[in-house]
C-alpha positions as CSV (number, residue, x, y, z in Angstrom):
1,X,-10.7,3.2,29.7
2,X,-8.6,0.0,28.2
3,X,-10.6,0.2,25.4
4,X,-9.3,3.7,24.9
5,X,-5.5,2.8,25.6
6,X,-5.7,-0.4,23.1
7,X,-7.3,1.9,20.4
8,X,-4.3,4.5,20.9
9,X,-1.9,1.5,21.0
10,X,-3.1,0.0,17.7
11,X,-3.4,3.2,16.4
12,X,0.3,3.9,17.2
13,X,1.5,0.9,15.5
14,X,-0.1,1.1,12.4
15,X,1.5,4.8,12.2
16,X,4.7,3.3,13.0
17,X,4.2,0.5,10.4
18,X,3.1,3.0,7.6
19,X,6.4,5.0,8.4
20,X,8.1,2.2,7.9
21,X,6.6,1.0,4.4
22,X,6.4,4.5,3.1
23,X,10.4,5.7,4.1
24,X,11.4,2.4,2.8
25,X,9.5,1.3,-0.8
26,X,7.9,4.9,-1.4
27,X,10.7,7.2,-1.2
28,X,13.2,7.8,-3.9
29,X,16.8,9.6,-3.6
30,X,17.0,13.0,-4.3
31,X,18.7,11.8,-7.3
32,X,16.1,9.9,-8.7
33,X,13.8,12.6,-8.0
34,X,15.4,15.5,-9.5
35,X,16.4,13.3,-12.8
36,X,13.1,14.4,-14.5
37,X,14.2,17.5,-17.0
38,X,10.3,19.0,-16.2
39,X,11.1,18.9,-12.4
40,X,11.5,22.9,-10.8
41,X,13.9,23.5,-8.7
C-alpha cells in the first residue's frame, strides 16, 4: 500500500511539473498564434 501512495505521489508531481513547463515555454499568445495568414479561424 505505500508503494501505491508514493507511485500516485510521484506520479502527481511530474503532472504538476509538465503543466508547469508546458503553460510556461510551450504556449504562445493568441496573438502569436493567430499571426499565421494560413491559420482558420
Amino acid at each position: 500500500m505505500r508503494v501505491f501512495i508514493v507511485a500516485c505521489l510521484t506520479a502527481g508531481i511530474i503532472a504538476i511539473g509538465a503543466a508547469g513547463i508546458l503553460d510556461n515555454l510551450v504556449q504562445e499568445s493568441s496573438s502569436a498564434a493567430f499571426a499565421e495568414p494560413a491559420a482558420r479561424i
